[in-house]
C-alpha positions as CSV (number, residue, x, y, z in Angstrom):
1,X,0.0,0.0,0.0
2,X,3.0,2.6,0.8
3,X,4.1,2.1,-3.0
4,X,0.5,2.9,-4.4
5,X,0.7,5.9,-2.5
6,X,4.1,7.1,-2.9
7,X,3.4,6.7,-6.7
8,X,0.1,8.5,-6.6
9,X,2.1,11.3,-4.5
10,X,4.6,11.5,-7.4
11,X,1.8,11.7,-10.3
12,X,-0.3,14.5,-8.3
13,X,2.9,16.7,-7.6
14,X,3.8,16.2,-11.4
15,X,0.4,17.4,-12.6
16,X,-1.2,19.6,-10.0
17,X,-0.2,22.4,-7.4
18,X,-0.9,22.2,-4.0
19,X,-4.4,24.7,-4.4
20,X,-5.6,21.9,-6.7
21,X,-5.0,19.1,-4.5
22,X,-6.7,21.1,-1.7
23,X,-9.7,21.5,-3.9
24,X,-9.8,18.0,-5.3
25,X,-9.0,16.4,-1.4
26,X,-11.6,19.0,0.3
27,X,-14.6,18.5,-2.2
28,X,-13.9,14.6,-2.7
29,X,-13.7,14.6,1.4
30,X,-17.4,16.7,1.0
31,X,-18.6,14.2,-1.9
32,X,-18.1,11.0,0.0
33,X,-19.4,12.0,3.1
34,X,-22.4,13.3,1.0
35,X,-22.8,9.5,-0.6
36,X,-22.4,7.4,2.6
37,X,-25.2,10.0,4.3
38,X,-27.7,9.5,0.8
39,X,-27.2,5.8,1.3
40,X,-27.5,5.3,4.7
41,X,-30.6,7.6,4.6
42,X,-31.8,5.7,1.6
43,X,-31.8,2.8,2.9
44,X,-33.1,3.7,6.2
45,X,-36.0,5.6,4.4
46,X,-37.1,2.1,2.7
47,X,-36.2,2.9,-0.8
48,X,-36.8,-0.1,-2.4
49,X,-34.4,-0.3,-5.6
50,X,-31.1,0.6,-6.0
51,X,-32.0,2.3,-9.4
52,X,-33.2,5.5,-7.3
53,X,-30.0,5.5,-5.3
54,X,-28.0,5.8,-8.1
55,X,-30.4,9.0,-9.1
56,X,-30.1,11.0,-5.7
57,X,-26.6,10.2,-6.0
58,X,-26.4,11.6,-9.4
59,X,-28.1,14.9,-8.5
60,X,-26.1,15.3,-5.5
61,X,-22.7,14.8,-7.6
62,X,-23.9,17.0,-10.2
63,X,-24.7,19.6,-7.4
64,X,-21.5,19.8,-5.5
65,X,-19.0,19.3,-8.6
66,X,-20.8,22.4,-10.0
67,X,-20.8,24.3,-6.5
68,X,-17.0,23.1,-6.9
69,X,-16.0,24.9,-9.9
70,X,-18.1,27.5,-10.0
71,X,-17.6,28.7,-6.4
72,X,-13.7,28.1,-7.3
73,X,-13.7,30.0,-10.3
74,X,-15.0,32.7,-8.8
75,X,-12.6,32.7,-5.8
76,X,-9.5,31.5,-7.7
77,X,-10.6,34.6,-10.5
78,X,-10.5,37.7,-7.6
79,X,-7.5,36.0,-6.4
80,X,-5.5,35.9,-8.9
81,X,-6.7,39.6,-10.0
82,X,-5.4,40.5,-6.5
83,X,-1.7,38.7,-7.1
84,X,-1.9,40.0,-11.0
85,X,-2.3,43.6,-9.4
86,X,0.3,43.3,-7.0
87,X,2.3,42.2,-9.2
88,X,1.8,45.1,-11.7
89,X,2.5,47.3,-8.8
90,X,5.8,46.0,-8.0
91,X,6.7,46.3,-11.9
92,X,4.9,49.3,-12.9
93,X,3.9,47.8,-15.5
94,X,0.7,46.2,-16.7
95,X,1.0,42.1,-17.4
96,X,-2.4,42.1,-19.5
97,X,-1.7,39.5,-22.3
98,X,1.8,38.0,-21.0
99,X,2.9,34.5,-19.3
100,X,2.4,35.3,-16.2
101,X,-1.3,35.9,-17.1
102,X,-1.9,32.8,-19.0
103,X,-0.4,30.8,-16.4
104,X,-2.7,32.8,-13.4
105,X,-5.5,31.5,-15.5
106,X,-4.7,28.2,-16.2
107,X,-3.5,27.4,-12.8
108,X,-7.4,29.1,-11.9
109,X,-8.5,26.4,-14.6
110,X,-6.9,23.5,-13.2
111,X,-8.2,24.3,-9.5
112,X,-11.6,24.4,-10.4
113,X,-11.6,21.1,-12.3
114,X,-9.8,19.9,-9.3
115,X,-12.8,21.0,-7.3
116,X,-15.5,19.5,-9.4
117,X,-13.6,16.4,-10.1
118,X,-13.5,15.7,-6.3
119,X,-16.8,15.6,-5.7
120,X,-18.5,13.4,-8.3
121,X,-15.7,11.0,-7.3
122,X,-16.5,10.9,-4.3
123,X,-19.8,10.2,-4.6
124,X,-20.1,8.1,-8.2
125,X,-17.8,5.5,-6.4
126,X,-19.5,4.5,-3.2
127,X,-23.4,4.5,-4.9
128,X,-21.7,2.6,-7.8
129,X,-23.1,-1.0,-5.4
130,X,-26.8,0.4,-6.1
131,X,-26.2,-0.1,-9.4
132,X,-26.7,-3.9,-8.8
133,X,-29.5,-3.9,-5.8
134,X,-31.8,-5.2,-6.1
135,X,-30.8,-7.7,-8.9
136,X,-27.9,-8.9,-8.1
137,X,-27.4,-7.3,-4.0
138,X,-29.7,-6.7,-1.3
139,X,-30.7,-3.3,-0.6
140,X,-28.6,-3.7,2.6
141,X,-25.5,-5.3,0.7
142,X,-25.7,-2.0,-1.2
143,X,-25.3,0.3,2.0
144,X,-22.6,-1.7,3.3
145,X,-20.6,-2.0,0.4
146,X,-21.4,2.3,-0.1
147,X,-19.6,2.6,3.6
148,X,-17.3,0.3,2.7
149,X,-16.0,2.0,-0.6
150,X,-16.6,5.2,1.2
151,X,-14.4,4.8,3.5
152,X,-11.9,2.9,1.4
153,X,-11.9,6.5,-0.6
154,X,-11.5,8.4,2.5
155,X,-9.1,6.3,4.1
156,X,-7.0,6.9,0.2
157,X,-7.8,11.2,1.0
158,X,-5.7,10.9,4.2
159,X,-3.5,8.7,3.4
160,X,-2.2,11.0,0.5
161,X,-2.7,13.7,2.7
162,X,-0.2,12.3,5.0
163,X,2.1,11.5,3.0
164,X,2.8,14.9,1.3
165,X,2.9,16.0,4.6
166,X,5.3,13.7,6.2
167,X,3.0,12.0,8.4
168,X,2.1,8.5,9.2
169,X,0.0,7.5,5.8
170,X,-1.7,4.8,7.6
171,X,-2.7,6.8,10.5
172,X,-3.6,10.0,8.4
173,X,-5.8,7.7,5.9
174,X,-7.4,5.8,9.5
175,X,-8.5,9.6,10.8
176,X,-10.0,10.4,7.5
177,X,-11.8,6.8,6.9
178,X,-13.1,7.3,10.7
179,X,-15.3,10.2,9.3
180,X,-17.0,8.1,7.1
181,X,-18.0,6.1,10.1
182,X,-18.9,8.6,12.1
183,X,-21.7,10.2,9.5
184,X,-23.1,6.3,8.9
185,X,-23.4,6.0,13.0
186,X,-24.6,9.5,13.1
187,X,-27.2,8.9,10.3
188,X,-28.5,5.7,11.6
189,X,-28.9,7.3,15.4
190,X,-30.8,9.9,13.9
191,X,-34.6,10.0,15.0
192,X,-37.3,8.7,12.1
């Protein structure tokens, strides 16, 4: 397991800077808790086929990954206006049309994909059992195997987390896979 994540370190710090991976991490974190609390709920609520699951899953992906980038978008846009400007001061000059413009916006790009991307990961993956329920796995096979992958995903958050950061991986990835837990004991104590 320390070689999958030492090698998904090294691809990350290739392809994305550190805002990005705080998008992606923070909204994927926000996605998967999302998804274990729709299934849990689901099921608790009686819904009877997995089909409709899969639906309120969709709509709750779609809503956060769009609350992701746009919300980044915006904030990454002001700013980078802010560095742009502080920037121009220092040079007086203005960089309207140069490098340092294009890369302020792709960098804005890349953190709101980041952002959006997390999300629908987060929760695709853990409804993906519903999918099958009630075909080929019981309603309740379904929620398990949501909490399950859930916190599999979370546990794979912290233990990246960790490891940029020079921490225990397995102890990082345990705090973050707790969470998971919590929200399924939290849902299922939760009156009606």
């Amino acid at each position: 397991m320390s070689g999958l994540v030492s090698r998904m370190r090294a691809w990350v710090g290739r392809h994305f800077d550190a805002i990005s991976r705080r998008y992606f991490i923070s909204n994927g974190f926000d996605g998967t808790l999302t998804s274990i609390g729709v299934a849990v709920g689901s099921y608790l609520s009686g819904v009877p086929e997995g089909v409709t699951v899969v639906k309120v899953g969709l709509g709750a992906a779609v809503g956060l990954a769009t609350s992701g980038v746009w919300s980044v978008w915006e904030i990454e846009r002001a700013e980078k206006r802010i560095e742009l400007a502080e920037i121009e001061t220092a040079m007086l000059t203005g960089l309207e049309g140069t490098r340092v413009q294009a890369q302020q916006s792709e960098r804005r790009l890349r953190s709101a994909a980041m952002s959006g991307i997390g999300p629908l990961i987060g929760i695709i993956l853990p409804i993906l059992p519903y999918a099958f329920a009630p075909a080929t796995v019981s309603m309740l096979g379904a929620t398990l195997a949501a909490i399950a992958v859930g916190v599999g995903l979370l546990f794979v958050f912290g233990a990246y987390m960790g490891s940029i950061s020079q921490q225990s991986w397995l102890v990082a990835g345990a705090r973050m896979g707790l969470a998971g837990l919590v929200v399924a004991v939290i849902n299922i104590a939760l009156p009606g």
